[in-house]
N, C-alpha and C positions, 0 to 999 in steps of 0.2 A: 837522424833521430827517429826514433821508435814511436806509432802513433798505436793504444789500444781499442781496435775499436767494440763497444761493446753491442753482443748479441741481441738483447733486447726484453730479455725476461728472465729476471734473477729468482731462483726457487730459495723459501727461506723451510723447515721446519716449523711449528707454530711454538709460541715461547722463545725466537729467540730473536737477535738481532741485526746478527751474522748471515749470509749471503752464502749455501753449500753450494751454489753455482749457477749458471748461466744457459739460457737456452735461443734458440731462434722462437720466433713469435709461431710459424708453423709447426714446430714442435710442442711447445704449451700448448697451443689448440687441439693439436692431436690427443693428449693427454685429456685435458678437459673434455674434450668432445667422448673419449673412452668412459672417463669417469661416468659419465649420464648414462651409458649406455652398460657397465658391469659397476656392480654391487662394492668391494674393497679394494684397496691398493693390487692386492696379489693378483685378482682378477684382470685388474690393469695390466698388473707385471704379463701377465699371460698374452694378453690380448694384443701387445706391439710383436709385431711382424718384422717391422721393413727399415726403424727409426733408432739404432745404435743408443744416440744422444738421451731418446726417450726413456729406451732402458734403463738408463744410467740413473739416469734423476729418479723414476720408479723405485728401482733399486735401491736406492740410498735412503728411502721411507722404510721400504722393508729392514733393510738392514739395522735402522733407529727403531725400530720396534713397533711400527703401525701398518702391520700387513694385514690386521683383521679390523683395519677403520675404513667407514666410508668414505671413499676417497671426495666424492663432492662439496664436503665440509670443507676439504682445506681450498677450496675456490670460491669462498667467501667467508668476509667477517660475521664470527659468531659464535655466540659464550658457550657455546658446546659442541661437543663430534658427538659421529654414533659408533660403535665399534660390533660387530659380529660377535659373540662369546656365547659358546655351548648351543650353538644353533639359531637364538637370540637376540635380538638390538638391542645394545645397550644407550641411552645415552650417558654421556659424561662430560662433567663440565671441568671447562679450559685448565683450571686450576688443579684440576686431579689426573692430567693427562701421563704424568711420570708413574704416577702411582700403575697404571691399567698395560705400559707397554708391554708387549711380547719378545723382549730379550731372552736370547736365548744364557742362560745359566750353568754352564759347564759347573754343576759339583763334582765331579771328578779333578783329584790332584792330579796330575801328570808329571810326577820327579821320575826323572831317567837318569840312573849310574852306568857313567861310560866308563 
């Protein structure tokens, strides 16, 4: 019989309630420890080296659309992030976080006749 055993540090999104994955405890530290030391998530994204796994979870902010937020906000509870815009800190609060992502928006239709 199959035993899972878990990692030790589940990464959530903020808003939600779901679980996008799992990390070792020295991989979250790596991360936080980045975060104090570079300005937004991308910077983070930048700044792993050596840590596959760390990528991964970086990545997956970016990909949701918070690559221009302070990353040290989402390492503690509180009614608002700051987010980098046009050179600038923004702050913004929790509840307008959807509004402010960085989704990329393909307006291009892409129909292809084969």
């Amino acid at each position: 019989m199959g035993y899972k055993k878990e990692l030790g540090v589940k990464w959530y999104i903020p808003m939600t309630k779901r679980a996008f994955g799992e990390s070792t405890v020295a991989t979250s530290d790596l991360i936080e420890m980045l975060s104090k030391e570079y300005l937004t998530i991308e910077d983070v994204y930048n700044a792993i080296n050596y840590d596959p796994d760390a990528k991964k979870i970086v990545k997956y902010f970016i990909d949701k659309g918070y690559k221009n937020y302070v990353f040290r906000d989402f390492f503690r509870n509180t009614p608002t992030y700051r987010k980098v815009e046009n050179g600038e800190i923004i702050t913004i609060k929790r509840e307008e976080l959807k509004k402010h992502l960085d989704i990329n928006k393909d307006e291009n239709n892409y129909e292809y006749d084969y």
